[in-house]
C-alpha positions as a Python dict, from the first residue, in 0.01 Angstrom:
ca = {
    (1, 'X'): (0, 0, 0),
    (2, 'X'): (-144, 17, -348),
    (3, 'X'): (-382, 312, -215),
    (4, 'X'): (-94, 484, -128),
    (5, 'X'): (138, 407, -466),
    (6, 'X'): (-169, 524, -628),
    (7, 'X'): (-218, 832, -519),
    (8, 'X'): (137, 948, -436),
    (9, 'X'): (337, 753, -711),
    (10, 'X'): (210, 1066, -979),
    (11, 'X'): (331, 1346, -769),
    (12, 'X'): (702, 1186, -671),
    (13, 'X'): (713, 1118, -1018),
    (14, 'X'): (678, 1485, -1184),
    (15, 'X'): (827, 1553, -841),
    (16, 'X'): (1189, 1387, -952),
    (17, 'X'): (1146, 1448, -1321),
    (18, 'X'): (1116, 1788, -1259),
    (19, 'X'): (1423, 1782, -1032),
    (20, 'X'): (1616, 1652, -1316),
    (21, 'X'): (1546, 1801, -1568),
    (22, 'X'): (1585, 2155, -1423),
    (23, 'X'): (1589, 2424, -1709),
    (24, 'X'): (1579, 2243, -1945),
    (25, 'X'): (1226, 2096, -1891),
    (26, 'X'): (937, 2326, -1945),
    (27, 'X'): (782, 2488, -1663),
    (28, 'X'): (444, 2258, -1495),
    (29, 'X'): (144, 2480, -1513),
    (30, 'X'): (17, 2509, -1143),
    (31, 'X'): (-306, 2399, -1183),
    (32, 'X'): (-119, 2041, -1244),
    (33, 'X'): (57, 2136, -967),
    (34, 'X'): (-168, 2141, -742),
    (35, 'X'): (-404, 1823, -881),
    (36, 'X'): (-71, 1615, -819),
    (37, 'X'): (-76, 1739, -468),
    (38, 'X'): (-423, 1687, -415),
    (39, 'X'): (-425, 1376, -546),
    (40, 'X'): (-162, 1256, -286),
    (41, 'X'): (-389, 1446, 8),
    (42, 'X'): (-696, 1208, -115),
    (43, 'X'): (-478, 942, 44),
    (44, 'X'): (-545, 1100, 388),
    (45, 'X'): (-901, 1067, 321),
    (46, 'X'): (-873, 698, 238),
    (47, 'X'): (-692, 584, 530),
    (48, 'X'): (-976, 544, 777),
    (49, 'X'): (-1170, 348, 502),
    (50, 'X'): (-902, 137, 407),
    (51, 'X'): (-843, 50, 769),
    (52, 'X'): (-1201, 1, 836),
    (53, 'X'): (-1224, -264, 532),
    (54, 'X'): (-931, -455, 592),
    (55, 'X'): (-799, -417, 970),
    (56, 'X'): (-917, -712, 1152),
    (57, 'X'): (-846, -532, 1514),
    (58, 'X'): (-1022, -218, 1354),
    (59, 'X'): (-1308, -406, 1275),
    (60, 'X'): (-1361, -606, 1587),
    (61, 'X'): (-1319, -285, 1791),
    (62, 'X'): (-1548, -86, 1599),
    (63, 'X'): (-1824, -355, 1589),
    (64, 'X'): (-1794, -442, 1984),
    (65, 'X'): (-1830, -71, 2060),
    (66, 'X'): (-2084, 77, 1842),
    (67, 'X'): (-2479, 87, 1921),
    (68, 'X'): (-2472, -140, 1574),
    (69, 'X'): (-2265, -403, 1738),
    (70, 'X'): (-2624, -656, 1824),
    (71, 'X'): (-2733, -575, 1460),
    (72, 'X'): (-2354, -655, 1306),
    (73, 'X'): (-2272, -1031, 1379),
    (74, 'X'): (-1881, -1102, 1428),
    (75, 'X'): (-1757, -1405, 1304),
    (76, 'X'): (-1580, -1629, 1565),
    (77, 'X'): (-1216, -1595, 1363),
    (78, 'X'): (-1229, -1217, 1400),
    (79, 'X'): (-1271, -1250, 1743),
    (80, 'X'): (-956, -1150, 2027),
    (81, 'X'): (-857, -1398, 2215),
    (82, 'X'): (-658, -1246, 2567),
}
């Protein structure tokens, strides 16, 4: 969630203000622009880390499957119990 605030929070921001404001604001240069929308894009690109970090199921999964998984020990409370 704070990823996400982080990286989209500046964009909605100019995003309403600019809304608002209308003509009476003066005009956003595009380069600024486009950093706000790229900086809201770098959220894609954090996703899979973020769930890799900090999903427990994501972890397990990925650690049962990969070559790595005899080299990478799991501890027993991360383990799936069916």
């Amino acid at each position: 969630m704070g990823a996400f605030l982080c990286c989209w929070l500046p964009f909605f921001t100019w995003y309403i203000y600019d809304a608002l404001c209308g003509e009476l604001c003066p005009e956003t240069p595009p380069v600024v622009v486009s950093v706000l929308f790229w900086i809201g894009y770098v959220n894609s690109a954090l996703n899979p880390l973020i769930y890799a970090l900090f999903n427990r199921d994501f972890r397990y999964s990925r650690s049962t499957h990969s070559r790595w998984s005899k080299l990478v020990p799991i501890e027993s409370h991360y383990a799936i119990s069916y």
